[in-house]
Phi, psi and omega in degrees: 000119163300167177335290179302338178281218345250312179322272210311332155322318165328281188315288199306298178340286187313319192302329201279322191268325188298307204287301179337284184306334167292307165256042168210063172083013168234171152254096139339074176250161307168087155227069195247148212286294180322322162298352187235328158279176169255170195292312162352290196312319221248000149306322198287295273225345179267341194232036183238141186213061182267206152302287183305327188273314180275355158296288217297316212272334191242010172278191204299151173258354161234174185206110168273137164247098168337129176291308200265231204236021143325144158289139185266146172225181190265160166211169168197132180254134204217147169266158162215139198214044164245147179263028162257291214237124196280341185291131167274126176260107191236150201292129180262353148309307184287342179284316188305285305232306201281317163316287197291341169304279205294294191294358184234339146214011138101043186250125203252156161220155173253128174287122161237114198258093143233141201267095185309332115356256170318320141121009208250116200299170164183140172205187187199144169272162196263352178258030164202080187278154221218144152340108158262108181279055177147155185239120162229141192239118162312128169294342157291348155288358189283350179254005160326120198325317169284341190321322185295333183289284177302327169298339200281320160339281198290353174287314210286322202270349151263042207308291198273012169267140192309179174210118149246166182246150181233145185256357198233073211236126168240181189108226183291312180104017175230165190292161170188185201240166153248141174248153211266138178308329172299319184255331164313344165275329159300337178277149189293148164317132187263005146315317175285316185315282178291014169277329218269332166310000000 
């Protein structure tokens, strides 16, 4: 499958939880640099891989806000469009990013997962984080000006989970975790999750 079909699987998902959440007592925005900068700011900002550049870049890209006396929380909609592999795989910055937010001011995001394949929603609050049986990091970050940064990261927030390095990684090209097929099938809808607020 190509890149672009995988984009648009995607594009649909989010539309499907932005419009969910809209009509269901949130407002659903938008605060992702790319939707807000100008070009210039968001060329300088792609090719930068200091901390601070990359916090801007991988931090949550939405915010639901209650119409009542709801909680406003973070969201991020993530896919799996594969028919081989049942395990859900997520970008391991922004899960630090989200991690270290909720222990240090208790600011939660919702994971929104469908397996397309599978046809099946799963989600999670990042302050009910699911097993990660593995870290896999591209062997091209280990020669990153930051890699000393990023290892050093992923120890303090994953101190017993393996880390492997792979030389044959598609996608993006940025580390991420697996969370193992067995608890992706246990996990709650993320539908249910938000009603449950």
């Amino acid at each position: 499958m190509s890149f672009q079909a995988r984009q648009a699987m995607h594009d649909q998902f989010y539309e499907f939880v932005r419009s969910y959440l809209n009509d269901n007592g949130y407002e659903a925005v938008s605060s992702t640099y790319h939707e807000h900068w100008g070009t210039m700011a968001q060329r300088l900002i792609k090719d930068k891989y200091d901390p601070t550049s990359l916090y801007v870049r991988f931090r949550a890209d939405n915010v639901a806000i209650s119409h009542d006396s709801k909680r406003t929380f973070q969201w991020d909609a993530k896919t799996n469009q594969s028919p081989q592999y049942e395990n859900m795989s997520l970008e391991l910055l922004p899960l630090i990013i989200h991690k270290v937010i909720w222990e240090q001011l208790a600011v939660d995001t919702l994971y929104c997962y469908y397996d397309f394949t599978r046809k099946k929603h799963s989600g999670f609050w990042m302050h009910n984080l699911p097993l990660i049986s593995r870290i896999i990091v591209p062997s091209d970050r280990q020669k990153s000006p930051h890699s000393e940064w990023l290892k050093a990261l992923i120890e303090k927030q994953f101190p017993n989970i393996p880390m492997t390095f792979s030389y044959s990684v598609k996608g993006s090209g940025t580390p991420f975790v697996l969370i193992p097929a067995e608890t992706v099938k246990h996990l709650p809808d993320w539908k249910d999750l938000v009603k449950e607020q």
